[in-house]
N, C-alpha and C positions, 0 to 999 in steps of 0.2 A: 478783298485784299486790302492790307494795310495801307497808307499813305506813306512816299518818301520824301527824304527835304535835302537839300542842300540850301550854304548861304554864301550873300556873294558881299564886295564891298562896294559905296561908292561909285567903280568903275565900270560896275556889273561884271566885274572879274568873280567869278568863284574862287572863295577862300576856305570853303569846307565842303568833301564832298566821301560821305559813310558810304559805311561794307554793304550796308542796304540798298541806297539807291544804285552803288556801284552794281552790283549784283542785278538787277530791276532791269537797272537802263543798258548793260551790258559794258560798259566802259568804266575801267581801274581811274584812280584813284590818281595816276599819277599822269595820266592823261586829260584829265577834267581841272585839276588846280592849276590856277590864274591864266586860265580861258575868259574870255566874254563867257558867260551861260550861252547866248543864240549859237555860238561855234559847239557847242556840244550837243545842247538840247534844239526844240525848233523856238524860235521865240513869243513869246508870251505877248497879244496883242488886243485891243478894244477895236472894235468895229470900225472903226476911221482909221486904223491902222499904225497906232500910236503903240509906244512899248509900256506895258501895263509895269514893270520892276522901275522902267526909269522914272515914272509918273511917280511913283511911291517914293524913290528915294527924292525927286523933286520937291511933291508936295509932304510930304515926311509924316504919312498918313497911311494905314496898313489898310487893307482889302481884301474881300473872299468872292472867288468866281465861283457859280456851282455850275459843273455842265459843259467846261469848257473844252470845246473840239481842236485838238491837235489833228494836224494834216500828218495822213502816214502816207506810206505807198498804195495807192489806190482804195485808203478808205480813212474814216476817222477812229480817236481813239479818244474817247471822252476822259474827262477829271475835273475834280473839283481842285480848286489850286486857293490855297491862303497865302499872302503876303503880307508877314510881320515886319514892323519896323526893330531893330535890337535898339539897345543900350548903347553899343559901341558905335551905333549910325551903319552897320552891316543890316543886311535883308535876311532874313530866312525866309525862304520857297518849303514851300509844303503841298505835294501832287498827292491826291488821292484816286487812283483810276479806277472808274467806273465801268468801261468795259474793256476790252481786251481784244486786242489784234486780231482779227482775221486769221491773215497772213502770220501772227506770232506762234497762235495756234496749231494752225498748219504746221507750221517747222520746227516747232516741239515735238508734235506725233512724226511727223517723219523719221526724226531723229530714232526713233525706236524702232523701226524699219527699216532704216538704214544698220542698225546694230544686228537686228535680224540674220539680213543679209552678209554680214561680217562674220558671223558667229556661223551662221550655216555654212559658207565655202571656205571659213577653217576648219570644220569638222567633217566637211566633205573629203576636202583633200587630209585630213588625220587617217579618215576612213581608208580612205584609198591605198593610206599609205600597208595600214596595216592588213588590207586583203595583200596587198602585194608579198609580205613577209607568210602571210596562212598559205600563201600559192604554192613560194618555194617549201615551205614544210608540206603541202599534201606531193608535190613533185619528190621529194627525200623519199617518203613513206611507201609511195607508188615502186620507186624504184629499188626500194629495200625489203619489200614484203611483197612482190609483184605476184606469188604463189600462193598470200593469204584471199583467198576470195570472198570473205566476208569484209575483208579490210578495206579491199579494192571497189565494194560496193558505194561501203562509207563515204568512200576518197573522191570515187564519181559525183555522188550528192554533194558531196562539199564546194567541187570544183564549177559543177551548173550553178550552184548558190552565190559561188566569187563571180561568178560570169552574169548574174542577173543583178546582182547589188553593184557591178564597175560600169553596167547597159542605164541603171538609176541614178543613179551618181553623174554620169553624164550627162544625162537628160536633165538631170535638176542643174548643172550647171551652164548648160545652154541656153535655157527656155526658162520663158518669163511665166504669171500666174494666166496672162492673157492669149502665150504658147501654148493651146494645150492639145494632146495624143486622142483624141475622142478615137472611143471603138464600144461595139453594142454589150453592153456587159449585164450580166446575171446578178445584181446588188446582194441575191437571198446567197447566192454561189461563194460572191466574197466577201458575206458575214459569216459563212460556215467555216470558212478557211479563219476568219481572224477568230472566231470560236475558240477553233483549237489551238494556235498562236495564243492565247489567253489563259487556258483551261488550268495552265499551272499554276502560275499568280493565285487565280479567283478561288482553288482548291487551297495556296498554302496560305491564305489567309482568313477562311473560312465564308467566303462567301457565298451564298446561293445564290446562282444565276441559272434566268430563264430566257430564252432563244423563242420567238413565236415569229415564223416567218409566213405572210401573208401571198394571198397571190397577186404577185405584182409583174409588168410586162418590163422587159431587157430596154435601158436605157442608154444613148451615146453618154459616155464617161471618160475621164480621162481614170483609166484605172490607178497608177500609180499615186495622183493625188488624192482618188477619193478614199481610197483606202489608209493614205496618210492621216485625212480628215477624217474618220472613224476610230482610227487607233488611239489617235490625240482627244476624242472624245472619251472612251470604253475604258481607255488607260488612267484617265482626269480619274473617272468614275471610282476607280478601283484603288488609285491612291486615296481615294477621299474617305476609303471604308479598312484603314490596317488593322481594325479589329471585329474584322467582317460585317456579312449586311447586307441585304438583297440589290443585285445586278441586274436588270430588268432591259432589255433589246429586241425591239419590235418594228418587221415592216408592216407597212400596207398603203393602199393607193387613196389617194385625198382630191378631194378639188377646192379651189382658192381661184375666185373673183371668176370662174368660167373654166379656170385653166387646170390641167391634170398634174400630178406630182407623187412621184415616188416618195413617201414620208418613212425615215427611218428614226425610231425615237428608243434613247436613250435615259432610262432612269435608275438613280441608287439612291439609296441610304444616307447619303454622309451626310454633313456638316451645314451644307448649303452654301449658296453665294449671296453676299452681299448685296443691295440693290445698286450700289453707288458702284460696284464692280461689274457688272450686268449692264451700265448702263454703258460704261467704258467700254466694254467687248462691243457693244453694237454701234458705238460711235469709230470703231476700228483704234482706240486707244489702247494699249499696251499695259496691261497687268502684270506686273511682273511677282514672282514668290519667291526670290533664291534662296531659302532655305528648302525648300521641294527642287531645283534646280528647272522650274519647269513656270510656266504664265504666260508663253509666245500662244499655245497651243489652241487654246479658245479662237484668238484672234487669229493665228492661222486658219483655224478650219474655218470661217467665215468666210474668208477670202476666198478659200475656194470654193466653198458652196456659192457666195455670189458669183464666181469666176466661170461660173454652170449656168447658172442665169437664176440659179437658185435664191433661197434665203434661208433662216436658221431665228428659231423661237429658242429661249434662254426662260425657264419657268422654275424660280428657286426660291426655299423660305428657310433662315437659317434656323437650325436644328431639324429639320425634316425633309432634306434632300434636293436631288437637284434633276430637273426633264428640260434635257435639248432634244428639239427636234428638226432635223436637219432633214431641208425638202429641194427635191429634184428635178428641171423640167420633165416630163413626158412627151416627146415628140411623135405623134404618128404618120405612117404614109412615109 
């Protein structure tokens, strides 16, 4: 990261303070002019606890710290800091930070998480809104074609459909990633299902995909998520191949350090992922693509694969594809 500067006068008032460090240190511009600098920043001090800017403008003599520890909240924030004398008898400060917050860190990825969560319960409550408008249409239809019996067949599927997507809807609005519905589920049962939830895509786009389901034993799952966390896989996959390309979907049973695990692995064709992007999904930082309208998804399904007590391998080289393989405890007894 680059170095920022501000400079101050004589009085150790700052008399200049750029779009850079404003930007950096989080505080405008019009907030920081003819402060003391210690009222903005923390102050700049030598080991006996003298003010290192007023020594400079005393002795009228410039100075480079390397290495020096700023007190933050509960940690430190290194930089090397230069103190120039000017022409006008003004100081320029010059902070080059060496490492970087903790805590700063933290609240930057949050932040994308918290957007997340923004973005999902308005598109929940969008959702909701618009079952509710498909409700009163299959209710018109029921009631104006009540003699067509093929129609009324449709109307029935529709209406168990509005009734399982307002049961999900709720349940994602309730319940945290640490809430979860575990019940013993069939993994090979609901890849078969999401199979054919697929089948159109991966045919209108020319892909070959192969299904090789392994025998593996019924595992506690939060159904609803883990199926969310497979689609946001399969789906990656098939965007990443719009001029087709082999779709590749495979269980079988593994063991890792003693312990048993449902492995369901995922590989296509595309593009690949970058390492610097791979390295962010597994730090739980927030890739975003909004030209694809899609980059929550990776990092969601971690979450819930970890949220299982699971983990998830990220195996990609660009131009030659991309193998997640996303693994599940086995609990027996």
């Amino acid at each position: 990261m680059g170095g920022v500067s501000f400079k101050v006068n004589n009085e150790c008032e700052i008399v200049s303070w750029g779009h850079k460090i404003a930007h950096q240190i989080n505080i405008p511009r019009k907030a920081a002019i003819g402060k003391k600098y210690y009222e903005v920043l923390p102050r700049i001090c030598d080991k006996d606890g003298n003010d290192i800017i007023e020594s400079v403008l005393k002795n009228r003599k410039s100075v480079v710290i390397e290495g020096y520890k700023f007190r933050c909240i509960g940690c430190n924030e290194s930089a090397d800091i230069k103190i120039s004398l000017l022409n006008n008898g003004n100081v320029k400060v010059t902070l080059i930070p060496r490492d970087s917050c903790i805590f700063k860190k933290e609240l930057e990825s949050s932040k994308d998480f918290i957007n997340i969560g923004k973005l999902a319960s308005t598109l929940s409550h969008g959702v909701r809104n618009s079952l509710n408008a498909i409700t009163g249409a299959v209710v018109y239809i029921k009631e104006k074609y009540s003699t067509e019996t093929s129609l009324m067949e449709f109307a029935k599927i529709i209406e168990e459909e509005i009734k399982k997507l307002e049961r999900r809807i709720n349940s994602f609005l309730s319940a945290s990633i640490n809430e979860l519905e575990l019940r013993r589920t069939d993994i090979n049962g609901l890849l078969k299902k999401i199979e054919l939830f697929t089948s159109y895509q991966t045919l209108s786009r020319n892909i070959n995909t192969r299904y090789s389901y392994g025998i593996i034993p019924e595992i506690e799952v939060d159904i609803f998520r883990i199926e969310q966390a497979l689609l946001n896989i399969i789906n990656n996959a098939i965007d990443a191949m719009p001029e087709g390309g082999r779709l590749s979907i495979e269980t079988l049973l593994k063991k890792r350090k003693g312990k048993e695990y449902v492995c369901i692995i995922v590989s296509d064709t595309g593009p690949g992922i970058n390492k610097e992007t791979i390295k962010n999904i597994m730090k739980r930082q927030v890739c975003k693509d909004k030209a694809k309208g899609r980059g929550y998804g990776l990092t969601i399904t971690k979450d819930i694969i970890d949220g299982h007590g699971g983990f998830m391998e990220i195996r990609s080289k660009e131009g030659q594809g991309t193998r997640v393989n996303m693994f599940l405890p086995v609990r027996r007894g």
